[in-house]
N, C-alpha and C positions, 0 to 999 in steps of 0.2 A: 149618565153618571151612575156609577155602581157603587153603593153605598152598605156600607155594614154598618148596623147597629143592633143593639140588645133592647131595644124594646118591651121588647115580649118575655125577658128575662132570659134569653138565650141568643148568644153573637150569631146573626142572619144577616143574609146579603137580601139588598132593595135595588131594584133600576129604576134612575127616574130618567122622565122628560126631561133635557137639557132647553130646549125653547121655554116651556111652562110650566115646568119646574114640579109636576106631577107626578104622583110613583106611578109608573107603567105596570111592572110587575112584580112581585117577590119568589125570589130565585131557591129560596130553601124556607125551610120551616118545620118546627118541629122541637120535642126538649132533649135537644142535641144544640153542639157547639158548630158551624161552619170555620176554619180557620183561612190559615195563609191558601192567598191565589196560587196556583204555580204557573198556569198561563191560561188566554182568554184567546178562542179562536171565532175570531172578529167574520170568518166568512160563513163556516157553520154553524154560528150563535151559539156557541157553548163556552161554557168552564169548566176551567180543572181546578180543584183545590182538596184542599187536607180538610179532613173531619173528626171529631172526637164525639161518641160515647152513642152513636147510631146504633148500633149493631150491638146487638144482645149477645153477651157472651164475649164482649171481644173489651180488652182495657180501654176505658175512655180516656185513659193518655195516648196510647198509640195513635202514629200518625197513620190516614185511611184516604186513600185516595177515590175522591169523586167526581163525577163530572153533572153537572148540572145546564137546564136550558134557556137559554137567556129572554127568550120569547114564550116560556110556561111556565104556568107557577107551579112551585115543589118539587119538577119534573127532573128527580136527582139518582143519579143511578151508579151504583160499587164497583169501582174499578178493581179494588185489591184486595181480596176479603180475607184475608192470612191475618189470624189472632197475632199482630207484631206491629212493631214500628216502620212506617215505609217511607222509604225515600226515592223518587221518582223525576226521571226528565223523559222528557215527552221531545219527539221529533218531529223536525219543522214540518211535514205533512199531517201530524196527529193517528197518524196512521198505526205508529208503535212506539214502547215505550221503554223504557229500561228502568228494573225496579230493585232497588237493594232492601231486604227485609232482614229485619233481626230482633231480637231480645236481649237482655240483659244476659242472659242463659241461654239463648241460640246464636251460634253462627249464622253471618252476614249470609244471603241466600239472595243472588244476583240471576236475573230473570230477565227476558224479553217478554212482552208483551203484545197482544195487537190492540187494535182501538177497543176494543169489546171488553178489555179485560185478561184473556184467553192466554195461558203461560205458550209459547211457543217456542221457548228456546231457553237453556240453563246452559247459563255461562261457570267459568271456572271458579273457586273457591277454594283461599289458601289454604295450605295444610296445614291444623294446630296441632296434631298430633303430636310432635313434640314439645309443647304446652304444656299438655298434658301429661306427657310423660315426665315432664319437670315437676308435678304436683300441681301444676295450677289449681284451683278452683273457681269454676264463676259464680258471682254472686249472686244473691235471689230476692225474687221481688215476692211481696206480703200486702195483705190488707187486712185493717184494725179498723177498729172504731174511733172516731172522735172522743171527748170528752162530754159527749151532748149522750153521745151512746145507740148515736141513728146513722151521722153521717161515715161512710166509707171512707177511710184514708190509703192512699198506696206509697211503700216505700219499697224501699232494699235493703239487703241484709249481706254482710262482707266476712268470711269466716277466716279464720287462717290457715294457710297452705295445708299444715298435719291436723286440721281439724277433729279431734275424735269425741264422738256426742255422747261418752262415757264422763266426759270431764266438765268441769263447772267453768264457766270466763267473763270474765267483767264486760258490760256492754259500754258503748259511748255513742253516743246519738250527735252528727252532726245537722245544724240545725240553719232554717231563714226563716224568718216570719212571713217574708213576701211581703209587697204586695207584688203582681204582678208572674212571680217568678217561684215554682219548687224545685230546688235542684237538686232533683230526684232522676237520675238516669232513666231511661227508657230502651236503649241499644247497646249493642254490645261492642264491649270496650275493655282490652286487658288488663289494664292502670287506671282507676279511675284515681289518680292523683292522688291527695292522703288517705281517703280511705283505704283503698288498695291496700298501703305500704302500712298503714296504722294498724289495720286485722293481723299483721305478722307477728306482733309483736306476744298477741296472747289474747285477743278482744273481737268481741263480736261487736260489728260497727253496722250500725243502720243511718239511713237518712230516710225521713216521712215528711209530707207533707202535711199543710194544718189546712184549717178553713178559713180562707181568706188569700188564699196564696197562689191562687191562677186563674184567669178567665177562660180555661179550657173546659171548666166544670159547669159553666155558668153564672151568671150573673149577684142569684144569692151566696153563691160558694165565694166569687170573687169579693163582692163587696160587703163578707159579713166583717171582715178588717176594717172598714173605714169607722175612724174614730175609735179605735180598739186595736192597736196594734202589736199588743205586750203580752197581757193575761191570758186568754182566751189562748193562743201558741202553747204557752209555758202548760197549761192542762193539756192542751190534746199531747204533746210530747210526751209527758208524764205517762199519762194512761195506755199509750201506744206503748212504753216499754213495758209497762205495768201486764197490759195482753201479752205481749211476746215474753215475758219469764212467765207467765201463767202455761203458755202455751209448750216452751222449749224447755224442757229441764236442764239443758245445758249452757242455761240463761244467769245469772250471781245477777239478784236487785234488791243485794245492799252493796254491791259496786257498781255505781255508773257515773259514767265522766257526759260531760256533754262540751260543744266546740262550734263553735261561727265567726263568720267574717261578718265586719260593717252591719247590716242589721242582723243578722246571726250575732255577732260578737255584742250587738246592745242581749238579744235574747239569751244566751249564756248567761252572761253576767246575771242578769235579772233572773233566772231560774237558780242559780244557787244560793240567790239572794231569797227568791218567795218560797224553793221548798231544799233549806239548807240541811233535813235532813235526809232527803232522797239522793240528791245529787253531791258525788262526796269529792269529785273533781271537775272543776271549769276551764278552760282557756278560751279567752274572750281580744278577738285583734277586730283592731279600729269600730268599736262598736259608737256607733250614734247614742249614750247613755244618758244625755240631756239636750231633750226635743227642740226645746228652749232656744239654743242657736243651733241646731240642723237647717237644713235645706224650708224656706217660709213654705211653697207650693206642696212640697211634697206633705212638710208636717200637717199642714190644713185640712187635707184631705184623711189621709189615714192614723192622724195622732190626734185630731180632732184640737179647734180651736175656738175659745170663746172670747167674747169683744164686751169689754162693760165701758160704756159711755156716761163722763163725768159731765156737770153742765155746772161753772160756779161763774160769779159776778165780783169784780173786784172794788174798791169801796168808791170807785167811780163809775159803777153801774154798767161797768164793759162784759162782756160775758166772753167765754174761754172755755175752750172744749179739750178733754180730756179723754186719752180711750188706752185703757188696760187690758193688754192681751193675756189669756193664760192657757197651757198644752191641758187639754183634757188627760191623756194620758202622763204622768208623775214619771221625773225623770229618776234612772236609777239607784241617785246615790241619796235619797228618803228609804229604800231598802237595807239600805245598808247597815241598818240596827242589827238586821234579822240575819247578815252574814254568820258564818262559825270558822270554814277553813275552807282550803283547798281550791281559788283562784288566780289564775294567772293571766295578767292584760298585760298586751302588745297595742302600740300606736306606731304610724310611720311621722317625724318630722315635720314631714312636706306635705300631710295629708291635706289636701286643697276640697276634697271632697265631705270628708267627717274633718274636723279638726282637731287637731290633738288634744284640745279644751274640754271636749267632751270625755274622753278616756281621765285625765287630769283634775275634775268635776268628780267623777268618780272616786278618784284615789284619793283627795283632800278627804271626801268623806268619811270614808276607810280609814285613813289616821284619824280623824278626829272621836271618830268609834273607838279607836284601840283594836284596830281587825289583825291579823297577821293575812298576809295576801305577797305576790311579788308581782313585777312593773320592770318590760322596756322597751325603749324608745329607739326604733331602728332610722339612724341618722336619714339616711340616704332612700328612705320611702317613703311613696307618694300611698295611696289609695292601696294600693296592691303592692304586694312584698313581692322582690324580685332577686336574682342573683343569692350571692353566698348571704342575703339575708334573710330570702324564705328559706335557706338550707338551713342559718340558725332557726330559725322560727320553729320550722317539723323538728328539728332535731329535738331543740327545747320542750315542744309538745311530747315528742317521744317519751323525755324523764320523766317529765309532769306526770303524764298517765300512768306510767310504772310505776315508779315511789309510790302515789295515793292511793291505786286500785290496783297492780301488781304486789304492792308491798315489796319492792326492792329498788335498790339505788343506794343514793350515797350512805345511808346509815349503816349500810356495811352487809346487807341481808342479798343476800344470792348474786353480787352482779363483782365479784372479786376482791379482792382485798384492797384496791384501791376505791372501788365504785362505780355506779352506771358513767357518770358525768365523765370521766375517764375514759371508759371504752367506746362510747361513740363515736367521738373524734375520727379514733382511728378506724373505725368502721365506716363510716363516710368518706372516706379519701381513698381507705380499699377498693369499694363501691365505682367512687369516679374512677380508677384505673380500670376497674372491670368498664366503664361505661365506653374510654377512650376506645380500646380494643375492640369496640363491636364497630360492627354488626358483623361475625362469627361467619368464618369461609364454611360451603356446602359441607358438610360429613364433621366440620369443627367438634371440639371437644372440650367443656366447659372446665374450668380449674380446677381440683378438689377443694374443697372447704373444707375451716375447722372440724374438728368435731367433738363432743365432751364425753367425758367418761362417765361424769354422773347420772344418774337415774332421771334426772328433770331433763334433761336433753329430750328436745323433740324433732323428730327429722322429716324436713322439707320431701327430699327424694329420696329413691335407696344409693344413687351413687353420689350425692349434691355433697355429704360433708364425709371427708376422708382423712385427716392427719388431724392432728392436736396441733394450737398456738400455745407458743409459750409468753411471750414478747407484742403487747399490745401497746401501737401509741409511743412505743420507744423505753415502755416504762419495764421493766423485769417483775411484772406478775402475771401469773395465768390469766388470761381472761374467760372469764363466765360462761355458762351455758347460755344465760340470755342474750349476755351480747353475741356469742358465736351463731343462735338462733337468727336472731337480726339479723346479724350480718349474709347468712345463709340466704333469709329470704327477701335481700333486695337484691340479690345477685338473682336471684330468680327472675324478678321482676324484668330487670335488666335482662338478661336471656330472653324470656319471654317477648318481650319487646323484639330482637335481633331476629329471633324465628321468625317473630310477625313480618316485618320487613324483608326478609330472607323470600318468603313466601309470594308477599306481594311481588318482587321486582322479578323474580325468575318467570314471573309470565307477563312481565312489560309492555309485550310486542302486542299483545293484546289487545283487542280496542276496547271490550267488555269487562275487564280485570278493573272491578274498584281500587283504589290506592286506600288499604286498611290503617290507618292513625292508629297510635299505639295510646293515644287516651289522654294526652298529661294537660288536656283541659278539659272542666268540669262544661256539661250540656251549659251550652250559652242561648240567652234568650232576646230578640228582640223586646224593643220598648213599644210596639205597639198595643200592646195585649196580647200578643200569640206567641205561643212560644218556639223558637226553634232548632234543629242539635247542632253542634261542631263538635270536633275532636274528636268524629268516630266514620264510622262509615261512610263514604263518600263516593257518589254517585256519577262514574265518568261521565265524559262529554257524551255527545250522542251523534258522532263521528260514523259514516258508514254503515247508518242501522238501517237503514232503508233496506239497502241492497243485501247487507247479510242477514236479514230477516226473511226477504224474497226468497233468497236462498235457500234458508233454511228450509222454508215450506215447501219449497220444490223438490228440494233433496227427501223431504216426508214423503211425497205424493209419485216417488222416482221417476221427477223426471230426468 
């Protein structure tokens, strides 16, 4: 039996006797993480699996492929030693491999391998040059301090397409407390969902991890959450923006928004709640706000649960037991004295997961404070917002942040004489006709977009915005520089996307050609503990590599 545990304070693999039920040997070791197997070759005695934080120099999120000895202890040796994230299939001889590596900021980089490690073959790699020459920018990954002021945190950092580090911009931090899971990218990915499209607007968006939020780091990193799943987040978030406007001058931290789902969306809430002067906007969807009826197993664990046992006698000497449970951690709506402005909570209906009770628990509280806050209830969602109702959702987010930390929207300040809430509409439904029309024939040529005459006009590319609107929405008012800006840079996105796609299939025939995903889900994690990516790089089958690896090497050595 091959057994992982953290013993030792760090996830390791054990082999025991299956007759006698004795550890035979231990396969790794060391203050490093072992993760996910990717395969065990039963006749050579070895494995292959991912590793995190081995290798000095190299990100202890990236995924690192090793191969260890099933019959010696420790006996563990680097297959991929590329400072990146790797994603790796091994072929049914173990003989070679095929590796897609990348960063948040580097292109996918698709490699043949032989057993040893040894790059022997570079396959092809789509061309983003036109990406790029769209304005894209990729985002960047940082490391701060915890709130402790020892521990390392890694996030990312999302600019907007006309970035200029002359100008000042509101930040907004999306946020999870974990446990379990930081969903903090690692590879490289055009769209990474809202952030992506949220940076366009005028913001510099990060997501960081906290202490407590993955067993990739280890064991006290994982479980410094348990029984602590609220406070301890809300500082290290703090302080992590706190470094990065220390650090960026083109950082504004007296504007920052912050944003989560489910336990994100309890962490929001609860951060504009403990530091109402830092955080001057929130949006908070389906947040767990009162621990109280959440999930019993999960609470127990990481919201910490105490048990007091009554023992009384009734006046006929019978005795009857009694047991009051209570969440160590305080559900959010006791904060909610300390609220002041600028929260917005979403729930789905059918949320079978969080229940809408919790969101609900909340808002009772909120009125009975006298808060100003706004609230709503998307009929038709479960857990996850889906269809034209996560379209309202970003959209809604979009104002929020603008009005509070843009200072523009409906009061009449820079977004037209009618208002932001006006012009998006019709900038979203522009948007989906750009979307129907792709993916954009070879040599294509993308619309002209708006473009504004006034001075606050910022330009995505030099040829992305080319005529003036007059006529937004069907209404007869100019529409705005901001909205024109939006609208500019989701048509990019969109683009962006098409090239990507464009790229990938024109070399189909390919057997080595990864299928590049244009992003539009956020790194999904397994529930075991380990974490693992979707929605990005993707690592063909391993069809034919035998033989075109031989090749390759033959054609090396001419023969």
């Amino acid at each position: 039996i091959l057994f992982r545990s953290e013993r030792n304070g760090w996830g390791h693999y054990y082999l025991y006797d299956t007759a006698t039920g004795n550890l035979k040997n231990q396969l790794t070791d060391g203050t490093w993480v072992a993760g996910p197997v990717t395969k065990i070759d039963t006749i050579g005695r070895k494995m292959y699996f991912y590793g995190y934080g081995r290798e000095k120099g190299v990100d202890p999120y990236y995924y690192i492929l090793y191969e260890a000895q099933l019959d010696r202890p420790n006996a563990v040796r680097l297959l991929t030693p590329e400072n990146a994230s790797h994603e790796v299939s091994i072929s049914p001889s173990y003989r070679y491999m095929v590796d897609s590596y990348s960063t948040v900021s580097q292109e996918p980089v698709n490699v043949v391998r032989n057993r040893n490690g040894k790059v022997i073959m570079t396959l092809e790699k789509p061309d983003l040059q036109p990406v790029y020459e769209m304005g894209w920018k990729a985002p960047e990954r940082f490391k701060v301090k915890a709130a402790d002021g020892v521990t390392d945190l890694y996030g990312v950092m999302w600019k907007p397409a006309d970035f200029d580090s002359t100008k000042v911009y509101p930040i907004i931090s999306n946020v999870y407390p974990g446990p379990f899971f930081e969903y903090v990218p690692t590879r490289f990915t055009i769209n990474d969902v809202y952030n992506t499209r949220l940076a366009q607007l005028g913001f510099i968006v990060i997501t960081v991890g906290h202490r407590g939020g993955t067993p990739m780091r280890g064991k006290a990193y994982h479980t410094y959450g348990y029984n602590n799943m609220r406070d301890y987040p809300l500082a290290d978030d703090k302080y992590a923006i706190e470094q990065l406007a220390a650090r960026y001058p083109f950082i504004d931290a007296t504007k920052v928004g912050i944003y989560g789902h489910s336990g994100g969306g309890f962490m929001s809430a609860a951060a504009i709640c403990t530091y109402p002067d830092f955080y001057s906007a929130a949006v908070s969807s389906a947040g767990n706000h009162d621990n109280r009826i959440y999930n019993k197993g999960f609470v127990e664990i990481h919201f910490g649960v105490d048990e007091k046992v009554k023992t009384t006698k009734d006046s006929l000497g019978v005795e009857s037991t009694t047991y009051d449970y209570s969440v160590r951690v305080r559900p959010n709506q006791e904060l909610a004295k300390n609220y002041k402005h600028g929260l917005l909570l979403f729930t789905g209906a059918m949320d079978k997961t969080v229940n809408p009770a919790n969101t609900l628990r909340l808002v009772d509280a909120l009125i009975k404070a006298d808060k100003d806050f706004e609230m709503f209830v998307l009929p038709k969602c479960t857990h996850g917002f889906f269809g034209e109702s996560e379209d309202f959702f970003e959209h809604k987010m979009w104002r929020h942040f603008a009005r509070l930390l843009l200072q523009r929207g409906p009061e009449g300040l820079a977004f037209g004489n009618f208002g932001f809430a006006h012009a998006v509409p019709g900038a979203v439904r522009d948007v989906h006709e750009v979307g129907e029309r792709l993916p954009l024939p070879p040599g294509g040529e993308v619309e002209p977009l708006v473009a504004a005459e006034d001075e606050d006009q910022r330009h995505v590319g030099p040829d992305l915005l080319a005529k003036p609107a007059d006529r937004v929405d069907g209404v007869g008012c100019t529409a705005s520089a901001e909205f024109r800006r939006v609208d500019a840079a989701l048509r990019l996105v969109f683009y962006c996307n098409a090239k990507h796609v464009q790229a990938v299939n024109a070399g189909r025939d390919s057997a080595f050609l990864p299928r590049l995903a244009c992003g539009h889900e956020r790194d999904a994690h397994e529930r075991n503990g380990v974490e693992r990516r979707s929605g990005q790089t993707e690592v063909p089958r391993v069809h034919g590599i035998e033989r075109a690896a031989e090749n390759a090497q033959a054609a090396a050595r001419g023969i």
